[in-house]
LUMLUMZA-164874 format. One record per atom (N, C-alpha, C, O): z, y, x; residue in one letter; atom name. Coordinates in steps of 0.1 Angstrom, whole numbers, always signed. Last residue first. Layout:
# residues N
      c3      c2      c1   residuo   atomo
       Z       Y       X         A      CA
...
END
This chain:
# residues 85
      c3      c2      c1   residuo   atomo
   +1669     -14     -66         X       N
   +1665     -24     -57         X      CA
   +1675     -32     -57         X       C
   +1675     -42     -50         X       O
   +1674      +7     -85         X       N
   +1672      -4     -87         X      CA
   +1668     -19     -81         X       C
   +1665     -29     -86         X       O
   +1683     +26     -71         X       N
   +1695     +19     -77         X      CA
   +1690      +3     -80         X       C
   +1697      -7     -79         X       O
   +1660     +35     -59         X       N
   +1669     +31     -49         X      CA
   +1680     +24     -56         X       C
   +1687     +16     -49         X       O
   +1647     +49     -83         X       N
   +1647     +34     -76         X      CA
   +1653     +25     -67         X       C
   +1653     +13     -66         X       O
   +1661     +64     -88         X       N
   +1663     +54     -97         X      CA
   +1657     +43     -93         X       C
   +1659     +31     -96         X       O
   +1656     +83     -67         X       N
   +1672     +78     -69         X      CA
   +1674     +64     -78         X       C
   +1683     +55     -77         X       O
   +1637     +96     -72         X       N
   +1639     +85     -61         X      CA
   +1650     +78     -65         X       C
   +1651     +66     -63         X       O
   +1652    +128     -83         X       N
   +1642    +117     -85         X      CA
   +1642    +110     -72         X       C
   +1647    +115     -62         X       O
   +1688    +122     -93         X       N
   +1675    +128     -84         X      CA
   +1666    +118     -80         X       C
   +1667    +106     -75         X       O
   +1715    +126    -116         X       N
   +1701    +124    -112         X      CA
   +1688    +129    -101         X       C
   +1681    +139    -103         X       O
   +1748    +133     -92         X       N
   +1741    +135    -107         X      CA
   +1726    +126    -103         X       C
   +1723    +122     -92         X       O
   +1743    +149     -64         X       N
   +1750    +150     -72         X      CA
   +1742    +148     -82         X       C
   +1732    +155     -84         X       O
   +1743    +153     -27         X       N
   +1740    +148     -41         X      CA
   +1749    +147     -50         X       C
   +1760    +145     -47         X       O
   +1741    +170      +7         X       N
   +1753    +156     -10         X      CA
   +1741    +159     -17         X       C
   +1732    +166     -13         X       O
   +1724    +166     +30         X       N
   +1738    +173     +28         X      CA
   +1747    +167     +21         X       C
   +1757    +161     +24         X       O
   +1698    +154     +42         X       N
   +1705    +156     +28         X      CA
   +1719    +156     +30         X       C
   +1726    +146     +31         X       O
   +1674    +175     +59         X       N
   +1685    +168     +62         X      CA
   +1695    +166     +49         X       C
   +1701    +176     +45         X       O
   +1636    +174     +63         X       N
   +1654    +177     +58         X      CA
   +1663    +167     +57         X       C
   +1662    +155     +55         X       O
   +1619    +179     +93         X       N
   +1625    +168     +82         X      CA
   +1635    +173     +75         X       C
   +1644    +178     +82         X       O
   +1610    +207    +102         X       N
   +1614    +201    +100         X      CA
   +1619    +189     +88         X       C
   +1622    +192     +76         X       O
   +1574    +229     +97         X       N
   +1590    +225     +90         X      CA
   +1595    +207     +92         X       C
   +1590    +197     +87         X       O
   +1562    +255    +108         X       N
   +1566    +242    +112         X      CA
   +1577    +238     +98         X       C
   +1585    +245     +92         X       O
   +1546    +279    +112         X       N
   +1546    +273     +97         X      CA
   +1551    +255     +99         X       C
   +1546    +246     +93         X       O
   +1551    +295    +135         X       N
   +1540    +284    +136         X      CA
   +1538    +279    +127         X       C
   +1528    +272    +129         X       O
   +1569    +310    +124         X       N
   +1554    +318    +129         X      CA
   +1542    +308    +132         X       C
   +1530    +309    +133         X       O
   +1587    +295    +109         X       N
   +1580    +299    +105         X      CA
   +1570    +309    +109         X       C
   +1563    +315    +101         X       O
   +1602    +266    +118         X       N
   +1596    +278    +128         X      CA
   +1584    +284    +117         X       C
   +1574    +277    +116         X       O
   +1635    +252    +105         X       N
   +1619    +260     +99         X      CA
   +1616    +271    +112         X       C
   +1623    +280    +116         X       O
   +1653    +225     +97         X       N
   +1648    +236    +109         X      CA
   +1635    +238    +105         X       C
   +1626    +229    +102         X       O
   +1666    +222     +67         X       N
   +1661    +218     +77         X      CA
   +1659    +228     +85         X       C
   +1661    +239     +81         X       O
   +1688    +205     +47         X       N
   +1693    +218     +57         X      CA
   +1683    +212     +63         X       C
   +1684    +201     +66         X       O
   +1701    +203      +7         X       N
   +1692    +200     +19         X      CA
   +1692    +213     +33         X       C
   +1695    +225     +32         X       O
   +1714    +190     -18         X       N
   +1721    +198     -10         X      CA
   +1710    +192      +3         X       C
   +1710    +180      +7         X       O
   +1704    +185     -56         X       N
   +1706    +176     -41         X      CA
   +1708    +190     -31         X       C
   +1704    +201     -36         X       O
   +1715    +173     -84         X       N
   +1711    +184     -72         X      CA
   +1710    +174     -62         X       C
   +1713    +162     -60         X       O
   +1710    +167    -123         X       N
   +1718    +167    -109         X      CA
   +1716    +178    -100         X       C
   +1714    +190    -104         X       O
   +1716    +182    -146         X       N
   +1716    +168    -149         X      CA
   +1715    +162    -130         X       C
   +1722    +152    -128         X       O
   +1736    +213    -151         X       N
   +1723    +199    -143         X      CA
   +1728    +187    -145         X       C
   +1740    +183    -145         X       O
   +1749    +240    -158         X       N
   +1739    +230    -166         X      CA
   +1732    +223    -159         X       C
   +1720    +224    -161         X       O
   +1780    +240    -139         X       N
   +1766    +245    -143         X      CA
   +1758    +236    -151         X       C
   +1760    +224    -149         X       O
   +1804    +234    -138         X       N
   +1803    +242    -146         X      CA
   +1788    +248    -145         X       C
   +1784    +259    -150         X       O
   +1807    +210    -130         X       N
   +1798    +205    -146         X      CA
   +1804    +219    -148         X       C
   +1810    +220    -159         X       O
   +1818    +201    -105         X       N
   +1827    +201    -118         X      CA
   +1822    +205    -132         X       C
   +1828    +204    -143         X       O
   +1793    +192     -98         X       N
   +1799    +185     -95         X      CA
   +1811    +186    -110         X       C
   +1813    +178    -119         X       O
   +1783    +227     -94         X       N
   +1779    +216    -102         X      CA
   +1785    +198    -105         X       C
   +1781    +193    -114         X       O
   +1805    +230     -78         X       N
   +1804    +239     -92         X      CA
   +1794    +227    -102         X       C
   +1797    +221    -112         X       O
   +1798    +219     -52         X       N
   +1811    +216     -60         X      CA
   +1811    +222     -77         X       C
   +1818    +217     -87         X       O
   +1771    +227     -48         X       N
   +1774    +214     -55         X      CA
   +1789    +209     -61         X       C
   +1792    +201     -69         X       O
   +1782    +256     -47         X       N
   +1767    +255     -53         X      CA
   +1776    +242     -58         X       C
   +1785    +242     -67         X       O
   +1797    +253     -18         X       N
   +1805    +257     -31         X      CA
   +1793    +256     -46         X       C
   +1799    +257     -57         X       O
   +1775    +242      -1         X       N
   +1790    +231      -9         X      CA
   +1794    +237     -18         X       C
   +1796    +230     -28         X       O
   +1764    +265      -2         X       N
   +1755    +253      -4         X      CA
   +1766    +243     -11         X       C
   +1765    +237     -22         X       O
   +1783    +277     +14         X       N
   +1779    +286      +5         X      CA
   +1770    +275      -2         X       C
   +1769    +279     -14         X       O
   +1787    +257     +40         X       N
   +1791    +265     +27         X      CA
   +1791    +268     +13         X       C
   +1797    +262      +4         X       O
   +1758    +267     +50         X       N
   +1765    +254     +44         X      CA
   +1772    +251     +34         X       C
   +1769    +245     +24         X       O
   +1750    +299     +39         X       N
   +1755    +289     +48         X      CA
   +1758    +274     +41         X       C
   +1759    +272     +29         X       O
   +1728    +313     +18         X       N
   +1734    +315     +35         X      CA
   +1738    +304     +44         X       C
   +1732    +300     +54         X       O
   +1706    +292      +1         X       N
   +1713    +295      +8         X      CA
   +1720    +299     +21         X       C
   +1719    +293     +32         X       O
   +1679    +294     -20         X       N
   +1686    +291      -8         X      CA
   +1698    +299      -5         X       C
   +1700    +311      -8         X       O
   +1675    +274     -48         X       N
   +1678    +280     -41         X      CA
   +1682    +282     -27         X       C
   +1689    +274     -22         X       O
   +1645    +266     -65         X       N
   +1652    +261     -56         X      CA
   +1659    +274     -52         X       C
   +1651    +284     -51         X       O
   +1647    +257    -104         X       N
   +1644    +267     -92         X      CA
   +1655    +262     -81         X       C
   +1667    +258     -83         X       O
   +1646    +223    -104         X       N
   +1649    +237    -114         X      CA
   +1645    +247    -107         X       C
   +1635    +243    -100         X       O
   +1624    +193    -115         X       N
   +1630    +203    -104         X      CA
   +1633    +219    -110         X       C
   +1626    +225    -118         X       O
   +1625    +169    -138         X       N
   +1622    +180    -135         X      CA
   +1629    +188    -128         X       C
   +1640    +191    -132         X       O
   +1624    +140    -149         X       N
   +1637    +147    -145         X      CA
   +1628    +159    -138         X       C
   +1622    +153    -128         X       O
   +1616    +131    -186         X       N
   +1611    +137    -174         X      CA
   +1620    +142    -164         X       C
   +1627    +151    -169         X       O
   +1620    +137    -213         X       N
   +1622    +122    -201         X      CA
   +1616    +124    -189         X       C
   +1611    +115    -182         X       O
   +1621    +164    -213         X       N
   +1609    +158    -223         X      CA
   +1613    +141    -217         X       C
   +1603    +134    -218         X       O
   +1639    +169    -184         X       N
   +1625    +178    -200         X      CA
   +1621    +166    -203         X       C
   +1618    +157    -194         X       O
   +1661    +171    -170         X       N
   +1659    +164    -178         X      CA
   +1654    +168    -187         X       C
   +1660    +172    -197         X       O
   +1671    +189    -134         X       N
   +1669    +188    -153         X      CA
   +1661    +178    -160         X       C
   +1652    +176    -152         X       O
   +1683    +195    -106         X       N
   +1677    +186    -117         X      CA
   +1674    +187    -129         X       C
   +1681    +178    -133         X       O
   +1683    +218     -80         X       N
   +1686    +213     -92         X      CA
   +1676    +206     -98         X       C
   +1664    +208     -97         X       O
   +1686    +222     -48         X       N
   +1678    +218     -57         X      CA
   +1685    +214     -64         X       C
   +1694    +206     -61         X       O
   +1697    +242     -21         X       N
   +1700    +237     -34         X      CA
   +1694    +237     -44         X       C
   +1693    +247     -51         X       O
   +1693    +244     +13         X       N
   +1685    +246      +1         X      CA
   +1693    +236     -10         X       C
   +1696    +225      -8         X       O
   +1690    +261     +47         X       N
   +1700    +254     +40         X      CA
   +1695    +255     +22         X       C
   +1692    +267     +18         X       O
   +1676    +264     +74         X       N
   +1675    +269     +56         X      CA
   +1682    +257     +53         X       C
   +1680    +246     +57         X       O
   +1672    +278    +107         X       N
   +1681    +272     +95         X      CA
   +1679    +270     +80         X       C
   +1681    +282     +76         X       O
   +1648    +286    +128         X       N
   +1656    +292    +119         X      CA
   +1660    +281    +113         X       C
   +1651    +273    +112         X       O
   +1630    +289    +155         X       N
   +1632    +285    +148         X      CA
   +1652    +289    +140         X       C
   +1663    +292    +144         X       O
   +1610    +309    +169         X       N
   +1618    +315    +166         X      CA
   +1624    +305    +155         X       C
   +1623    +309    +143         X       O
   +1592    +308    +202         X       N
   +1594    +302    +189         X      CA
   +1607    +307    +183         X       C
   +1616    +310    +191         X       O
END
């Protein structure tokens, strides 16, 4: 088995009242994932939020671990419910 790392930065946007997923990116390192949400954090990118995810992927078996949430930042869906409990 050859399990591997992915480290992933999902953005948020806000269509139509809708909070809509942006293209997901991935990322080399952790890092490189923190400096992503610090940028969005200081609102030099256009999102309404993100979320910062790391899971273990065996992709010859097409496994994928639970993800792991890193930060957040801003709107993500679930989120409004969790406020509103």
């Amino acid at each position: 088995m050859s399990e591997t790392q992915h480290i992933v930065f999902q953005p948020y946007l806000w269509k139509n009242h809708t909070l809509q997923p942006g293209t997901a990116i991935a990322c080399r390192t952790v890092e490189d994932g923190q400096r992503r949400m610090d940028k969005a954090r200081a609102g030099l990118l256009s999102l309404d939020g993100a979320v910062l995810v790391r899971m273990a992927v065996d992709e010859e078996l097409g496994d994928y671990g639970e993800p792991e949430c890193l930060a957040t930042m801003g709107d993500i869906p679930g989120m409004e419910d969790d406020m509103a409990a």
